[in-house]
N, C-alpha and C positions, 0 to 999 in steps of 0.2 A: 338553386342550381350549383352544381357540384364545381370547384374550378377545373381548367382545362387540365391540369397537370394533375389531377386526382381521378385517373382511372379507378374504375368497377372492375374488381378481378377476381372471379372464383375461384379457387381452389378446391378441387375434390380428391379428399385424403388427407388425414389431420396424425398420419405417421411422418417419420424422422424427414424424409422429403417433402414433405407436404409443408410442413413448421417451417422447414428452411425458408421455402418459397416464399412462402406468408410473409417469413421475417423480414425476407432480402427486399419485399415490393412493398412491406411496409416503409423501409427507411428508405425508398425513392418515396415518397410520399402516395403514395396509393391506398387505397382504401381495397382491404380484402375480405372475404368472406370464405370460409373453412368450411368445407361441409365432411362430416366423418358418420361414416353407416353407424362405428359402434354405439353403443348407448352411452359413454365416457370413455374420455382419452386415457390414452397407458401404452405403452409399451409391452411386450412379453420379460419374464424375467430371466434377460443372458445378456451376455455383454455384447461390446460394440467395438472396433479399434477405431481409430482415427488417424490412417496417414498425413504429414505434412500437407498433400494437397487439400484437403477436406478442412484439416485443422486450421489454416489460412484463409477459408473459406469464413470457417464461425468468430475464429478473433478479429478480422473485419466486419462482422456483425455486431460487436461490441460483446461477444459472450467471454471474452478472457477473465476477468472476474469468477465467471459462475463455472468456466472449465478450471479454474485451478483449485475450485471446493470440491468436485467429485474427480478428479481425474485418477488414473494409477499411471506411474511410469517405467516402464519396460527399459533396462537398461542395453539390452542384447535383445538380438533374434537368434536362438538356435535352433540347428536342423539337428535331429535324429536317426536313426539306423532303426526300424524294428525292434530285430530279433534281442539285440545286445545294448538298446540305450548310445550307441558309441554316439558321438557329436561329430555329424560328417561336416559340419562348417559354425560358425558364430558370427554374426555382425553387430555391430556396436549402432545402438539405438542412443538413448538420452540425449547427453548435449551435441553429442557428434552432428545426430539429424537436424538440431534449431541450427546449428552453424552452417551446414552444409544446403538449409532449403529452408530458413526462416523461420518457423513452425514445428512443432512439437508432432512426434507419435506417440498418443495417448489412446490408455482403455479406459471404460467406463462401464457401469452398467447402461444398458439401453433405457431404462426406466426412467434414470438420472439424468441423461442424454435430452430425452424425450423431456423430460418437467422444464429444463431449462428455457430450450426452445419458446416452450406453452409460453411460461411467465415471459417472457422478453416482445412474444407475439399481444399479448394482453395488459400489458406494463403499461398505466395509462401516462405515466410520465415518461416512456419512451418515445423517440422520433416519429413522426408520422402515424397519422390515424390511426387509434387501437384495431387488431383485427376482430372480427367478429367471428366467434367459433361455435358450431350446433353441431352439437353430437346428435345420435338416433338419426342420421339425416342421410339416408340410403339414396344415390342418387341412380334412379329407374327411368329417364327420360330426356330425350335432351328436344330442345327446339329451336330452328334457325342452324342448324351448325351452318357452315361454309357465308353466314351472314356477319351482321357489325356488332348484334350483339346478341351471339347464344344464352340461350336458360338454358339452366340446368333443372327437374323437375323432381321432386325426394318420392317416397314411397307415401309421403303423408300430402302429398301434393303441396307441397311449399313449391314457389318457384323462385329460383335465383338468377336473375338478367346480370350480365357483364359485357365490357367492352372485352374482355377475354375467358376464357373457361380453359383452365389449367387440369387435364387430369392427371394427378398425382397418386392415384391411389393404387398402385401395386400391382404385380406383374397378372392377377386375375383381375384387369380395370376394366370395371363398368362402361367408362368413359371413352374406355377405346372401341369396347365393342358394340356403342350406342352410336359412334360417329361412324363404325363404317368400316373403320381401320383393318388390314391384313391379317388373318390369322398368323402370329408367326411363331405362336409357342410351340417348344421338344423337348419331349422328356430326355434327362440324361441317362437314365436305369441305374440313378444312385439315388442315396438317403442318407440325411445327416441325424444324427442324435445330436442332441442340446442337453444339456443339463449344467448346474450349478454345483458345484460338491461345498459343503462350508470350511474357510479356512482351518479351522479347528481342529478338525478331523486332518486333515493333511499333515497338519503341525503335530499330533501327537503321534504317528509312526511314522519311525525311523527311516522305514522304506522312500516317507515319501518329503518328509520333513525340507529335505533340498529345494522344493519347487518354492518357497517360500523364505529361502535365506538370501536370494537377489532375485527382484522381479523379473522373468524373462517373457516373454512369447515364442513360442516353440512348438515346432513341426515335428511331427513322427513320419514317415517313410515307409509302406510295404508296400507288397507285392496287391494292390487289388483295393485296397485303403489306406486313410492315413486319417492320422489326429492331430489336432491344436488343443493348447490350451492354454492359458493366463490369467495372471491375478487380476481381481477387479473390486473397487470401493478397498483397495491399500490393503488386503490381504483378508475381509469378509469369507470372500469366494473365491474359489475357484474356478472360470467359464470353461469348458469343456464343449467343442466340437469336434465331432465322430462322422466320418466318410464312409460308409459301407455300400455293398448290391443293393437295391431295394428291394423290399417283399410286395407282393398283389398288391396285399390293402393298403400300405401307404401311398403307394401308387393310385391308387383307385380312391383315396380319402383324404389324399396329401399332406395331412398330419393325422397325427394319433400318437396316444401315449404308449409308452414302452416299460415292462418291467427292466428294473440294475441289471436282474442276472442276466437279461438280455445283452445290453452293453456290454458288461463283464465278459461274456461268451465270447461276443464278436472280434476280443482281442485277446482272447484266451493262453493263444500259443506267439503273444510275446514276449518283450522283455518283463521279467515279473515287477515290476515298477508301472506298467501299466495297469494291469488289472488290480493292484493292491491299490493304485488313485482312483480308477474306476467305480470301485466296489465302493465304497465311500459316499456316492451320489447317492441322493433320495430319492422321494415318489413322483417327484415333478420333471423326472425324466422323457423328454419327445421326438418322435422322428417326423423328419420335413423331406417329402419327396423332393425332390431337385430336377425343374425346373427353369429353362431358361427360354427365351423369345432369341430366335435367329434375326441377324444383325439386318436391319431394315431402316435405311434414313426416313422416312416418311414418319415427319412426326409431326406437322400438323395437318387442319381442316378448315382452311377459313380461321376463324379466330378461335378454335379449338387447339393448344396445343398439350403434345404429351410430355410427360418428365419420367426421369426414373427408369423405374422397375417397370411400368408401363410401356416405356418403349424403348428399353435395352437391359432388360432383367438378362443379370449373368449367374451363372458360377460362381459358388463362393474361394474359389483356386487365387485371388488377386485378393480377396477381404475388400474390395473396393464398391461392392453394391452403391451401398449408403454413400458412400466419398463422391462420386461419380451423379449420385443424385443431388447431391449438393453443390457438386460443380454445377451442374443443371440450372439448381438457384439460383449462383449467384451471376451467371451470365444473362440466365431469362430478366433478370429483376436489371442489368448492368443495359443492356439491346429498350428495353421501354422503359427505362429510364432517361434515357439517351434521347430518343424518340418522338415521347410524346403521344395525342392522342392522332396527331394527323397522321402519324410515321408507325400504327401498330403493324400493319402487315408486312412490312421491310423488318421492322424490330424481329417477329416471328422468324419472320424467313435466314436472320443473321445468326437468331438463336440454333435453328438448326446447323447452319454451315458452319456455325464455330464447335458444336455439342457431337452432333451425329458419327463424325468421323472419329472423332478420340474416342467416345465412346464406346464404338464399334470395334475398336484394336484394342481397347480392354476386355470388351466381351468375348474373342478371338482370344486372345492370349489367357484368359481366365478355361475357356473349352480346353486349350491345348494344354493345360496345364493336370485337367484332369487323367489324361495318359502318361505328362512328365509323370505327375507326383505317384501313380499307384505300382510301377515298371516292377515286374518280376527282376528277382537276383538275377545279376548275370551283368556281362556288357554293357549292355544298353543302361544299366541301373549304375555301373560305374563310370561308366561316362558321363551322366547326371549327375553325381554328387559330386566329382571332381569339377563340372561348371559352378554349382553351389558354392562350392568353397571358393572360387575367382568373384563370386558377387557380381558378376556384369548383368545379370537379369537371371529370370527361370526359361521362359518359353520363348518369347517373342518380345519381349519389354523388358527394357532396362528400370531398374528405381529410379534414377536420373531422369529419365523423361517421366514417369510415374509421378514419381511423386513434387513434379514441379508443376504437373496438371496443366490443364488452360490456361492461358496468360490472360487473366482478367485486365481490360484495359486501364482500370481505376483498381489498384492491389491495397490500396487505403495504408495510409500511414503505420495501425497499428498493425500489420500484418510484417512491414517493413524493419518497423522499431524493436520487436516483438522481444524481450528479456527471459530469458527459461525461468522458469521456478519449476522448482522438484514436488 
């Protein structure tokens, strides 16, 4: 028999939220179990940012080490202008952000992101019972929800019993729509392109050589779209996201791949600094219809509870997806940790009162941000970048409250101590 303080915890969804989970209730000492549909763990290949709050998140998981092997650091944020390249604002990233909020804002590739988590989940000399991780493990069934201890049931009929069932698996979760949960997903009537361009290519014209001689993250500005982009793995790649209308099919197929000239087109008539980076991308060019769940606190079922993209997928207008699921971790793992096995259903119910509401004024401010960031020239659009340039926030959220996230009750020493390295 298992001790009292070693909960049974599913997890389903063995992505960047899912791994947090795992990690944060392994080192409460918990015993977890991963179940991921794919047939092997990975990531897709683009990057990832990590505000302060997220990044306080994983150096209190002990990942400081393994983030300053893959990390890039962004010294600046700057805003853009479409038509002409102009810099409607600049903010000072690097050491400004560790002083100002502890923690680092760091890129990464998501693939890199992703391995570390795994190892740290599986690392038999780490704190608290290895997680146990099964890929190919679709999970089609659930049993008992609203009871003490849900199964989750795979496509191959494994069954996995826990004192909790975490669905972590992504704004299309199985887990939500197996327990019952509210429909709350809307389409936005946008689509992002992803792609990777490689350092190389950027470096050898002139045109574009700049993106490359200080690491920045940087917004583009029009009327209807707009673009990001930054270095990631210290100057491999370039990450590239692209905001456009959607077409039917990716609407109707939610991804699919895209030819360049595609890309290339869609910002044809900017500044030519644009399309000369653009063109540069390869074949592994993709568009992601976009996607978001209307803000709903209802995030558990008895001992079923949701996290994530699950049950507050936003807009990528904040880059906070990810950050926000990882806030998720490290409160759900901080609430039953606390707890214990007698205290799981208050644990729950704290997870949500502390989670739901912040999360929902991100999701909120990420939607409004989709009409800040796209404004036809004119007024409205210069009144916009003149807020930009004061830095007080974009829509409805300052970075100040942003990026100081949830006040985890336990912020752990190293998150506290935390020393920059470049």
């Amino acid at each position: 028999m298992a001790p009292s303080q070693s909960l049974e915890i599913t997890v389903a969804g063995g992505g960047l939220g899912g791994l947090t989970t795992a990690l944060a209730l392994r080192r409460q000492g918990f015993r977890v179990t991963v179940l991921e549909t794919a047939p092997q763990l990975g990531e897709v290949g683009a990057g990832i940012q990590t505000a302060p709050n997220a990044s306080r998140v994983l150096v209190g998981l002990g990942l400081r080490p393994a983030m300053e092997r893959i990390h890039t650091a962004p010294q600046d944020q700057v805003r853009r202008r479409w038509a002409d390249g102009a810099v409607i604002a600049q903010l000072p990233l690097g050491r400004s952000v560790v002083d100002a909020y502890g923690a680092p804002y760091w890129h990464y590739h998501r693939a890199d992101l992703h391995r570390i988590l795994l190892d740290a989940c599986t690392d038999p000399d780490g704190p608290g019972p290895v997680v146990a991780v099964h890929t190919g493990a679709e999970v089609v069934g659930l049993d008992g929800t609203g009871t003490d201890r849900p199964v989750a049931v795979t496509a191959r009929g494994d069954r996995f019993a826990g004192d909790v069932l975490v669905g972590a698996d992504g704004i299309r979760s199985r887990v939500r729509d197996l327990a019952g949960f509210d429909d709350t997903l809307v389409f936005s009537g946008e689509m992002a392109y992803r792609a990777l361009i490689p350092g190389d290519l950027i470096a050898a014209d002139p045109a574009t050589r700049f993106l490359l001689d200080r690491y920045h993250s940087t917004i583009w500005y029009g009327p209807g779209r707009h673009l990001v982009h930054y270095v990631i793995r210290r100057g491999e790649f370039l990450n590239v996201v692209a905001i456009v209308p959607c077409t039917a099919g990716v609407e109707r197929d939610w991804t699919a791949p895209a030819p360049v000239s595609e890309l290339v087109e869609a910002f044809a008539d900017w500044d030519d600094r644009v399309p000369a980076m653009l063109s540069k991308a390869k074949e592994d060019v993709a568009a992601f219809a976009l996607y978001r769940r209307r803000r709903d606190p209802v995030w558990i079922d008895g001992r079923v509870a949701l996290l994530g993209d699950a049950c507050h997928a936003m807009l990528p207008y904040q880059a906070q997806g990810a950050s926000q699921a990882m806030e998720d971790a490290a409160v759900l793992a901080e609430e039953l940790g606390a707890a214990g096995r007698a205290g799981i259903d208050g644990a729950l119910a704290r997870y949500v009162h502390r989670r739901a509401k912040h999360a929902g004024m991100v999701q909120d401010a990420s939607r409004a941000n989709m009409d800040f960031y796209h404004l036809p020239d004119g007024p409205e659009q210069r009144e916009r970048d003149a807020k930009l340039r004061r830095f007080d926030g974009e829509s409805d959220v300052s970075y100040d409250w942003l990026w100081r996230g949830s006040p985890l009750h336990d912020r752990g020493d190293e998150a506290v101590t935390y020393q920059f390295v470049r």
